[in-house]
C-alpha positions as CSV (number, residue, x, y, z in Angstrom):
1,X,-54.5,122.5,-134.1
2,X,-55.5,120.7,-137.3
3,X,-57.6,118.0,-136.9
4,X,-58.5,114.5,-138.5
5,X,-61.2,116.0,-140.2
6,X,-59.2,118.6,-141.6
7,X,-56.7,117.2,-142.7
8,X,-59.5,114.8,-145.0
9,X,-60.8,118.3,-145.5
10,X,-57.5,119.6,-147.0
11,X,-57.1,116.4,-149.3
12,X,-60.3,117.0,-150.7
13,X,-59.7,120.0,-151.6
14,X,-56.5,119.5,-153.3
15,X,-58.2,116.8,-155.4
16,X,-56.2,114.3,-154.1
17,X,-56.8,110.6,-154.6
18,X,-56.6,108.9,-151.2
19,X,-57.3,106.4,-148.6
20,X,-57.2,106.1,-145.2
21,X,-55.6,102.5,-144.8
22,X,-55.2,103.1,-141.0
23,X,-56.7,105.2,-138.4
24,X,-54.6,108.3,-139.2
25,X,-53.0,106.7,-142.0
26,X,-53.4,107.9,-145.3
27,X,-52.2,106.6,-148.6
28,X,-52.3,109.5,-151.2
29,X,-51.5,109.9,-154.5
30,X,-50.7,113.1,-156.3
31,X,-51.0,113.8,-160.5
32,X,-47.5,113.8,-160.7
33,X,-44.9,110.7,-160.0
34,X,-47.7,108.3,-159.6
35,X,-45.9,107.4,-156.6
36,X,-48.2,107.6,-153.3
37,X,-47.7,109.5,-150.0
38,X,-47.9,107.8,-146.8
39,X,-49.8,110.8,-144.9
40,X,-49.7,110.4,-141.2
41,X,-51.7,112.2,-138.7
42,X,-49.5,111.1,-135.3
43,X,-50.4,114.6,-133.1
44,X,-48.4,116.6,-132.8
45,X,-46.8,115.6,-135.9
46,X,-48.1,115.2,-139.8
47,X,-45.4,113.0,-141.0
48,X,-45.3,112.7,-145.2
49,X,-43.4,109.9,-146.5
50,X,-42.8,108.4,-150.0
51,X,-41.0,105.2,-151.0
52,X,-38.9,105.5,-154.1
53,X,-36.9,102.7,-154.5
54,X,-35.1,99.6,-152.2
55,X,-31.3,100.6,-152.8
56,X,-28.9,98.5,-154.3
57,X,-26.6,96.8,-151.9
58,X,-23.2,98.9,-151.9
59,X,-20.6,96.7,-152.8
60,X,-17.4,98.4,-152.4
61,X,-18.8,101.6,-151.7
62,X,-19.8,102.2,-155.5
63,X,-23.3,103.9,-154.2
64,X,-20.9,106.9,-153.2
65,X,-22.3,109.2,-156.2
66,X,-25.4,108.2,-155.5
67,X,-25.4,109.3,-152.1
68,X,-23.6,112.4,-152.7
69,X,-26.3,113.4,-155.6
70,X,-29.0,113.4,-152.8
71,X,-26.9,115.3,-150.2
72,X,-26.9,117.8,-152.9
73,X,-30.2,117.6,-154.1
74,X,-31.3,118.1,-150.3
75,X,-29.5,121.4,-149.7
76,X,-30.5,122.9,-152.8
77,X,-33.5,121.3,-154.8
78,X,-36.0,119.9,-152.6
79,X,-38.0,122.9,-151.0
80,X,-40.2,121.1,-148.8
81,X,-38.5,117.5,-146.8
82,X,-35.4,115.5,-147.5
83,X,-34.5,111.9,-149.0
84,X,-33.3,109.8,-146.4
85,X,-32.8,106.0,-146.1
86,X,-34.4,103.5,-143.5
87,X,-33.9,99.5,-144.0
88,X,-32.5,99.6,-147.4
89,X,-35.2,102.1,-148.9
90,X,-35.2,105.4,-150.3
91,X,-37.8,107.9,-149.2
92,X,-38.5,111.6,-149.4
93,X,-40.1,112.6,-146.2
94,X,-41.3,115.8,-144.2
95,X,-42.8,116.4,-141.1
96,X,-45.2,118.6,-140.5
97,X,-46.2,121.0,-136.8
98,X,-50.3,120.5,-136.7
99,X,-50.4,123.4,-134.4
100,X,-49.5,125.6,-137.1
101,X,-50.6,123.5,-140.5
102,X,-52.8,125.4,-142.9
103,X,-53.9,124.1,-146.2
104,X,-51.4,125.9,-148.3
105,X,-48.4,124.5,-146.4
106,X,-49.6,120.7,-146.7
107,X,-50.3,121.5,-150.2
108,X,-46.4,123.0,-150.9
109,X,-45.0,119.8,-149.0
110,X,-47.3,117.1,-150.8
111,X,-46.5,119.2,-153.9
112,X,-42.5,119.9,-153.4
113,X,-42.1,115.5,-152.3
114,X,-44.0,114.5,-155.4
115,X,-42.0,117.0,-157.9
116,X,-38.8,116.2,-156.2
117,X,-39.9,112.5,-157.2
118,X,-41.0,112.8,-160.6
119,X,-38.1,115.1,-161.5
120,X,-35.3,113.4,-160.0
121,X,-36.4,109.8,-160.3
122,X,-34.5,109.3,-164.0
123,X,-31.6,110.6,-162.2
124,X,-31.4,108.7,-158.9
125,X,-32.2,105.3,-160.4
126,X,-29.2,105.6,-162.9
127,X,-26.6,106.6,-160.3
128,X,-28.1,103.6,-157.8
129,X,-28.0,101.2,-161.4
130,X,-31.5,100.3,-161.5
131,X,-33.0,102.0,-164.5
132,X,-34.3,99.2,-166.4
133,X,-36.2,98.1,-163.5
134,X,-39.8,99.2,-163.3
């Protein structure tokens, strides 16, 4: 099983810019969306999670599109995790076995979250209405 240590181990490695801002809790940020990863180490889970936007109340259920866009992107665009929503917020998340974790496959999730991000961002934020917003 993948320990604390290697999972610091495996961020070093990548180059990654991080910080553990809780025991376990790591707040790391990839070259890509700017955006950073809330890395978890809860045994016998690695839980990833990144914060994209809070979503637009839906009035009227005009977020429909929006919603639908995701569903989509899910099944056939994001290779590593899913978007989901918790209290109003937009996140891409995945969840990782530590019993089996190897470098290479915490390197394809942090990777496949933070180009999911980056790519789609433009996208999501003008189907939820918020693109002027920083």
């Amino acid at each position: 099983m993948v320990s604390r240590e290697d999972l610091e181990s495996f961020l070093i490695r990548m180059d990654l810019e991080h910080d553990e801002v809780d025991d376990g809790m790591y707040l790391v940020r990839g070259p890509n969306s700017g955006l950073p990863v809330v890395v978890h180490y809860s045994a016998p889970l690695l839980l990833c999670r990144m914060k994209l936007m809070d979503l637009p109340k839906d009035e009227g259920g005009k977020n429909g599109e929006l919603y639908r866009t995701l569903l989509e992107l899910n099944a056939c665009d994001v290779v590593h995790g899913a978007y989901g929503i918790e209290n109003g917020e937009l996140i891409l998340s995945d969840t990782l076995e530590l019993e089996t974790l190897d470098f290479h496959e915490l390197r394809a999730s942090l990777e496949s979250i933070e180009l999911a991000a980056s790519g789609h961002m433009n996208r999501i934020r003008a189907l939820a209405g918020v693109e002027g917003e920083g």
